[in-house]
ROVO-384583 format. One record per residue (C-alpha): residue number from 1; residue in one letter; z, y, x. Coordinates in nm, 3 decimals, padded with zeros to 5 digits, m for minus. Each point is the difference from the previous one (the first is absolute). Layout:
! ROVO-384583
@i NUM&aa A&w Z&v Y&u X
...
END
This chain:
! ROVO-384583
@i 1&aa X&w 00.000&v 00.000&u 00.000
@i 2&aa X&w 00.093&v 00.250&u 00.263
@i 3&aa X&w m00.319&v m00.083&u 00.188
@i 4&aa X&w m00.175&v 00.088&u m00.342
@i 5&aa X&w 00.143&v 00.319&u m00.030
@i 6&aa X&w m00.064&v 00.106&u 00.335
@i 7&aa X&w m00.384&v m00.071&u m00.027
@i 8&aa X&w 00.021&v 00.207&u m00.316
@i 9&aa X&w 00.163&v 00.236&u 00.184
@i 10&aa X&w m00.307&v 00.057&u 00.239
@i 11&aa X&w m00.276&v m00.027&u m00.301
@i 12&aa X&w 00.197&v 00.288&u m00.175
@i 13&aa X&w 00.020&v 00.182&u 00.324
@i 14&aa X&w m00.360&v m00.053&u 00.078
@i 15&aa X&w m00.139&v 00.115&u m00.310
@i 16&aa X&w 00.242&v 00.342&u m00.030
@i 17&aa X&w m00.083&v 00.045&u 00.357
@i 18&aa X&w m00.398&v m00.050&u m00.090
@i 19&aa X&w 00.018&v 00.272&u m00.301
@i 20&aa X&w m00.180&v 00.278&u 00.125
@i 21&aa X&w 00.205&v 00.241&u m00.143
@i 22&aa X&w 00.288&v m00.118&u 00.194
@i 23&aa X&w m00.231&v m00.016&u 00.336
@i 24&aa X&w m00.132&v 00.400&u m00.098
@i 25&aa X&w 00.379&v 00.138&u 00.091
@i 26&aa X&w 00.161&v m00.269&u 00.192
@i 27&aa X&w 00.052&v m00.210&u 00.308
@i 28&aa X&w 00.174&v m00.319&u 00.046
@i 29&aa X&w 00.195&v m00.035&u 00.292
@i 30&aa X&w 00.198&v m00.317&u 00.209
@i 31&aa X&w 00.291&v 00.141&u 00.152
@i 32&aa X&w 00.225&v m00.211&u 00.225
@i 33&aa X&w 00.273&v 00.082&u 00.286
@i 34&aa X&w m00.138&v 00.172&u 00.289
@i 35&aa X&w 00.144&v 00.235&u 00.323
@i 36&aa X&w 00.150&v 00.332&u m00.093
@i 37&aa X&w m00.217&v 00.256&u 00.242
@i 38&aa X&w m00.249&v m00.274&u 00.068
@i 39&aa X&w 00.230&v m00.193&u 00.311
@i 40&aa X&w m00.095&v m00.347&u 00.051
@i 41&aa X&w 00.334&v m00.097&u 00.213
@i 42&aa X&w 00.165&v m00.261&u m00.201
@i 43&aa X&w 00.344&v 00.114&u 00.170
@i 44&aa X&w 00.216&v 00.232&u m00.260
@i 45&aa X&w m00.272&v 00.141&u m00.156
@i 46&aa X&w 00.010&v 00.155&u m00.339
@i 47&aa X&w m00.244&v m00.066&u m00.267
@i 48&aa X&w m00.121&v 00.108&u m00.311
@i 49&aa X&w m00.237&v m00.133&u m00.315
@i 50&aa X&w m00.386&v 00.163&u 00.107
@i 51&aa X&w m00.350&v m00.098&u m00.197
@i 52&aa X&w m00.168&v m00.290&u 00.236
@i 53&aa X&w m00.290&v m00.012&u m00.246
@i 54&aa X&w m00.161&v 00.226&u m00.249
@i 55&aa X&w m00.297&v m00.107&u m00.223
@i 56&aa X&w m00.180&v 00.152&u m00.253
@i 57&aa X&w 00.017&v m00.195&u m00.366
@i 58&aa X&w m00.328&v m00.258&u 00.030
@i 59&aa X&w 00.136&v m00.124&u 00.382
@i 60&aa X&w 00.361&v 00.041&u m00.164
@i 61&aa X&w m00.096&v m00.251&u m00.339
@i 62&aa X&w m00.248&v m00.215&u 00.250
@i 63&aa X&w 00.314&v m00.069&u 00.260
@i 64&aa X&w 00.201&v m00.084&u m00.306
@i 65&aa X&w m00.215&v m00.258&u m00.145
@i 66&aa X&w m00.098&v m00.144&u 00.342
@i 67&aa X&w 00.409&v m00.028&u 00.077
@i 68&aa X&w m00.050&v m00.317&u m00.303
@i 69&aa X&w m00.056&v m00.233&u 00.207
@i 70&aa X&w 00.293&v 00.020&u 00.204
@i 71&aa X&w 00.209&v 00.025&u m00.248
@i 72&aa X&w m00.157&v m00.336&u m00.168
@i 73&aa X&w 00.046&v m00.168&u 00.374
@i 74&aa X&w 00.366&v 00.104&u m00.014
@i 75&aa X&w 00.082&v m00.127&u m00.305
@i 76&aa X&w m00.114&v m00.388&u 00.090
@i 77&aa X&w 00.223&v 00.070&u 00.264
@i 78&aa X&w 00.281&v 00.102&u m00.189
@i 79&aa X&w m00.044&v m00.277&u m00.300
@i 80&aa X&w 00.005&v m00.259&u 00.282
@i 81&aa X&w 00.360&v 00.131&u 00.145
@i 82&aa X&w 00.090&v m00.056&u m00.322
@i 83&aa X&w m00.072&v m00.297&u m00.079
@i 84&aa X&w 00.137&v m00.127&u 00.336
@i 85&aa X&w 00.315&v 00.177&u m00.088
@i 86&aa X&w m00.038&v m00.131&u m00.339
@i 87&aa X&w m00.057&v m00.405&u 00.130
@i 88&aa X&w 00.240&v m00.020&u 00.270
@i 89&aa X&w 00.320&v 00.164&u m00.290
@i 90&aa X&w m00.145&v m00.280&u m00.234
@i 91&aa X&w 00.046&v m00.277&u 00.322
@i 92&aa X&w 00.336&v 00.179&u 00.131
@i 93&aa X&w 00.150&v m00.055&u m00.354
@i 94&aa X&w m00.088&v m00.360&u 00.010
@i 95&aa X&w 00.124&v m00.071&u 00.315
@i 96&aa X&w 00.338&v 00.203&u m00.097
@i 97&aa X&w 00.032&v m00.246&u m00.271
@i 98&aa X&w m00.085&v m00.339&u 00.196
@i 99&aa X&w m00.037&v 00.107&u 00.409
@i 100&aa X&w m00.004&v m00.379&u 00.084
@i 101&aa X&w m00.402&v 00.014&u 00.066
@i 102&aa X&w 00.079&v 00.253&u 00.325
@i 103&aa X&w 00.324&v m00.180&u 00.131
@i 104&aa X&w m00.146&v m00.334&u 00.097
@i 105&aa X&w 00.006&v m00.112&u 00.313
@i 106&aa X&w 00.278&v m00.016&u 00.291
@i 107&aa X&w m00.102&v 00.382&u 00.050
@i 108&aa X&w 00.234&v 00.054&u m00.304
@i 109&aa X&w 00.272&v m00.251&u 00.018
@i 110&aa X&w 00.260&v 00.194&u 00.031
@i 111&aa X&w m00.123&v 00.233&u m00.267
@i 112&aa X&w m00.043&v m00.284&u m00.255
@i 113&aa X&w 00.364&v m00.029&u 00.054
@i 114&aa X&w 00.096&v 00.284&u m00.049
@i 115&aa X&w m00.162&v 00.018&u m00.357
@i 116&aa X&w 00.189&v m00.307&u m00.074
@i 117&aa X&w 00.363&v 00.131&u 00.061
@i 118&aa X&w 00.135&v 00.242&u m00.271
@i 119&aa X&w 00.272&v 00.127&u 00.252
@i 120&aa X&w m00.325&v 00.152&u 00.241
@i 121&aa X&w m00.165&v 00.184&u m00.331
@i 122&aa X&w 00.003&v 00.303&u 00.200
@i 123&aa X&w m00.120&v m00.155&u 00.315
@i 124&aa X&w m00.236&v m00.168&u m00.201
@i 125&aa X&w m00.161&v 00.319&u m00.185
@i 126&aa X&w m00.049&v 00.197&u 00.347
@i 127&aa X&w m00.185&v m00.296&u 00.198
@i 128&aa X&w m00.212&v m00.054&u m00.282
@i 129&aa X&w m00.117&v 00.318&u m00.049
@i 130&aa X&w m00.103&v 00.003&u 00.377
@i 131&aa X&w m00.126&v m00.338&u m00.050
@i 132&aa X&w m00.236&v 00.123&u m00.333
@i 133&aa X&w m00.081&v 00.360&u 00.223
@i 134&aa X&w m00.134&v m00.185&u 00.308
@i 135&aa X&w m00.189&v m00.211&u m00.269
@i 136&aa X&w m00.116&v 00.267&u m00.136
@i 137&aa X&w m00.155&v 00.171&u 00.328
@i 138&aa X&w m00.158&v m00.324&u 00.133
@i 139&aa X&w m00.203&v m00.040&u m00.345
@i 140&aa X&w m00.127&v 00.338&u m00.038
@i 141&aa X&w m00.273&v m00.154&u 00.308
@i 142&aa X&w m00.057&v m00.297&u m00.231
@i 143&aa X&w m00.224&v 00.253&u m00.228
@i 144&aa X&w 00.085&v 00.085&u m00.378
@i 145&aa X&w m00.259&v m00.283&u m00.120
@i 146&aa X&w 00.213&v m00.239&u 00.211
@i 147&aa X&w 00.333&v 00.100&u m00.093
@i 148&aa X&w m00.094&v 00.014&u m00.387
@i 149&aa X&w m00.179&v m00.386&u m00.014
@i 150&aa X&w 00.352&v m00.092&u 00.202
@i 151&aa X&w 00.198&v 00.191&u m00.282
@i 152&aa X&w m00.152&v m00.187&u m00.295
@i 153&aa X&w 00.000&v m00.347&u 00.209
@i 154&aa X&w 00.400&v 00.043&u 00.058
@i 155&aa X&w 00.050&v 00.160&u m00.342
@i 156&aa X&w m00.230&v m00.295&u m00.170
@i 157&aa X&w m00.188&v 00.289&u m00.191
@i 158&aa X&w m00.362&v m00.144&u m00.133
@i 159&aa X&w m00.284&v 00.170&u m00.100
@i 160&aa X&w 00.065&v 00.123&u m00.396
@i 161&aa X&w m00.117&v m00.231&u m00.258
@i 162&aa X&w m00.180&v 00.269&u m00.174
@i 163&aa X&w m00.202&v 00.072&u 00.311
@i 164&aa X&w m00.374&v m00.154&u 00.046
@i 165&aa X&w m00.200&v 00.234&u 00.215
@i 166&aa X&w 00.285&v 00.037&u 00.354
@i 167&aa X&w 00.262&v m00.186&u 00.046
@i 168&aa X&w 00.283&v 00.073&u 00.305
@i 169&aa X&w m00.239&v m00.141&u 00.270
@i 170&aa X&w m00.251&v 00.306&u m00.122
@i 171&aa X&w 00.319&v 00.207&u m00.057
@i 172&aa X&w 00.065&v m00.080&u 00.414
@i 173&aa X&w m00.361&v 00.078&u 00.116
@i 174&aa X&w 00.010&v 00.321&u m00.213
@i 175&aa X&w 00.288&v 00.130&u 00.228
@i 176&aa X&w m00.158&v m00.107&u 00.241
@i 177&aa X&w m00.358&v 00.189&u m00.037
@i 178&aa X&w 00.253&v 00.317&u m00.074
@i 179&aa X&w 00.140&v m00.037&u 00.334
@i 180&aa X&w m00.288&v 00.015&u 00.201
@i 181&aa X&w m00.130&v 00.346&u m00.183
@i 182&aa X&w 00.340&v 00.100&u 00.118
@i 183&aa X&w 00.036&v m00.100&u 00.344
@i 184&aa X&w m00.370&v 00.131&u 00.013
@i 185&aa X&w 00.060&v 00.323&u m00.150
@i 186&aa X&w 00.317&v m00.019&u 00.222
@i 187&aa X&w m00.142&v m00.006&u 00.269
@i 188&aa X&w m00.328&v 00.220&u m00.048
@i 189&aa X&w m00.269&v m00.234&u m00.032
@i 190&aa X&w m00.327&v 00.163&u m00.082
@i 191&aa X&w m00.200&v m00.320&u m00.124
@i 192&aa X&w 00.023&v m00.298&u m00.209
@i 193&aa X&w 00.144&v m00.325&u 00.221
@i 194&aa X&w m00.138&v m00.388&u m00.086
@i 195&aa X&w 00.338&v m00.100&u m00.147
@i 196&aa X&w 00.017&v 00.289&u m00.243
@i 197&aa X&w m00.409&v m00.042&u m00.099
@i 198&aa X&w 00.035&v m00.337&u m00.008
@i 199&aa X&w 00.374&v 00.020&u m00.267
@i 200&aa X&w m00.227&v 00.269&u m00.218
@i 201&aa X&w m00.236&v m00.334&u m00.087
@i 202&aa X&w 00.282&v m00.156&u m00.170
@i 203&aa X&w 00.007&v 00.025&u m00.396
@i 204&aa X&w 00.381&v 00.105&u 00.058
@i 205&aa X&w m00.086&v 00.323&u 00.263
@i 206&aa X&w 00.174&v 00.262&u m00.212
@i 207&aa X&w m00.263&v 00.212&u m00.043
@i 208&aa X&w m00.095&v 00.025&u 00.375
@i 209&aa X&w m00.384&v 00.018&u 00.041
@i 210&aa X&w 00.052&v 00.050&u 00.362
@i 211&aa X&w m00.325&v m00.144&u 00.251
@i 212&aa X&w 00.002&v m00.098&u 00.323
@i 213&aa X&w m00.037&v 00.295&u 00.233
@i 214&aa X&w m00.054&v 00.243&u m00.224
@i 215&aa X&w 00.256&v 00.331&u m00.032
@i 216&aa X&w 00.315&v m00.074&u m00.097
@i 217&aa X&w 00.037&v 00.310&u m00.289
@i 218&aa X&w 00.294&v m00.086&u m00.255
@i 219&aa X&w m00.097&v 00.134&u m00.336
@i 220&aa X&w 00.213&v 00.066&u m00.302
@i 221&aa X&w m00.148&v m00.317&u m00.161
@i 222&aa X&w 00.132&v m00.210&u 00.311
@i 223&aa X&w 00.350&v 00.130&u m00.071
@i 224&aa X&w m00.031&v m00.044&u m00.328
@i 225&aa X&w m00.066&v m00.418&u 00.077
@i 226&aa X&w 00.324&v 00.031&u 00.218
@i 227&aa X&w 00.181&v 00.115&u m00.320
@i 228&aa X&w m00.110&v m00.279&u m00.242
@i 229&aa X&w 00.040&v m00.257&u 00.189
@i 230&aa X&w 00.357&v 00.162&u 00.077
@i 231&aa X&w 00.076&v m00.001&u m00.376
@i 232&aa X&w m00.141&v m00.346&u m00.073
@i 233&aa X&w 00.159&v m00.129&u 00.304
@i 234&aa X&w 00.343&v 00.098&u m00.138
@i 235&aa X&w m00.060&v m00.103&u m00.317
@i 236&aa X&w m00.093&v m00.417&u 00.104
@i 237&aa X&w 00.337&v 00.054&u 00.232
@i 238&aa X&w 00.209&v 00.126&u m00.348
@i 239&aa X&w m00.223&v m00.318&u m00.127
@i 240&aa X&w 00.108&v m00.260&u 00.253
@i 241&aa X&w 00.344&v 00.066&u m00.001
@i 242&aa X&w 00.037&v m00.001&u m00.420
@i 243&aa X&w m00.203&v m00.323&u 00.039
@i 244&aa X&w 00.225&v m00.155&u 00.297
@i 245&aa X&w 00.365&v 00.082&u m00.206
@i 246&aa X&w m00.128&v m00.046&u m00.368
@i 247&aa X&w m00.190&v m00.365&u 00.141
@i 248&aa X&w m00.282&v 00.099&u m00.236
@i 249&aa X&w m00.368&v 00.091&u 00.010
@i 250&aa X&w m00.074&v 00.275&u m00.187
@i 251&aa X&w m00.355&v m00.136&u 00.025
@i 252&aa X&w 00.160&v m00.250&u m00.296
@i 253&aa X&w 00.129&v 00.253&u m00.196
@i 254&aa X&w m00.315&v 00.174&u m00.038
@i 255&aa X&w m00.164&v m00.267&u m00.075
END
């Protein structure tokens, strides 16, 4: 939503900014933090707010509209922090509830005993939350696709009854395909890699229409993919989980 507003935001600027009546009296100006006096020595200097562009209103709406893009590039960006943040609260939850999956091992001997004596509660609560944190660290290089099919295999989630076109293998690669926009984007990629041309063949690819080596230019309509498959992903996890504690398919009830 925010994302949405801000693009609005720059559509309604470019098109006051375009009016010609506005352009006949005014200017628009950028202003940002520069030297009082004009010194350049970092060292105790003073500063002051000073225009470091002016434009008249066509270059003023043009630099407005042609800002889109970035903004559309920033929001993939942003969805996919959240939706890591999102996964890994769903998996800490879990894990908070039953933490036996991550204390296996003679690594975590004595912290399984811990957990077992009610007189070390305490003890207990402050190695396991360094225990889950370290966890928590090491997975974020896993990759959200990874950490999300490991969630629903420990959690026993399945693929909603009521769903016939993905299912959470699609769900996985989906995260997946939104990753490497991001690390792309991320990292200032200018053209279309194989793995990312070759995701945007699948009948699951969001609405990516990305091809190999061509510019990489996020539109509206590619953010807009991000966000539906955002909503329908949360929906078949609400789904799953009514499905997993009623013990029913609401595929039957339909029907």
């Amino acid at each position: 939503m925010r994302w949405a507003l801000a693009i609005n935001g720059l559509n309604v600027a470019a098109e006051r900014y375009g009016d010609p009546a506005w352009a006949r009296t005014r200017a628009f100006q950028v202003r940002s933090v520069r030297p009082r006096n004009g010194v350049d020595d970092m060292g105790g200097m003073a500063v002051e707010h000073a225009p470091i562009a002016q434009w008249d209103g066509k270059t003023a709406a043009k630099n407005h509209m042609d800002t889109i893009p970035m903004l559309t590039a920033f929001g993939i960006i942003d969805i996919f922090a959240n939706l890591e943040t999102f996964v890994f609260i769903l998996y800490r939850l879990y894990l908070n509830q039953t933490p036996d999956s991550i204390i296996e091992g003679d690594d975590f001997k004595e912290l399984r005993k811990l957990k077992r004596d009610p007189a070390k509660d305490a003890e207990w609560k402050v190695a396991w939350e360094e225990r889950l944190n370290n966890w928590h660290r090491k997975k974020l290089y896993d990759g959200l696709a990874k950490v999300f099919k490991a969630f629903c295999a420990v959690t026993k989630l399945k693929t909603p009854s009521t769903y016939t076109h993905t299912t959470i293998d699609t769900w996985v690669e989906s995260l997946d395909m939104i990753a490497i926009v991001r690390n792309c984007l991320i990292h200032g990629a200018s053209t279309v890699p194989a793995n990312l041309a070759e995701a945007c063949k699948k009948p699951h690819a969001l609405l990516f229409d990305f091809e190999l080596d061509a510019p990489l230019e996020i539109t509206l309509y590619h953010l807009e993919g991000v966000e539906l498959f955002c909503d329908q992903l949360l929906t078949g996890i609400n789904l799953s989980m009514l499905e997993l504690h009623a013990g029913v398919k609401f595929s039957d009830i339909v029907d």
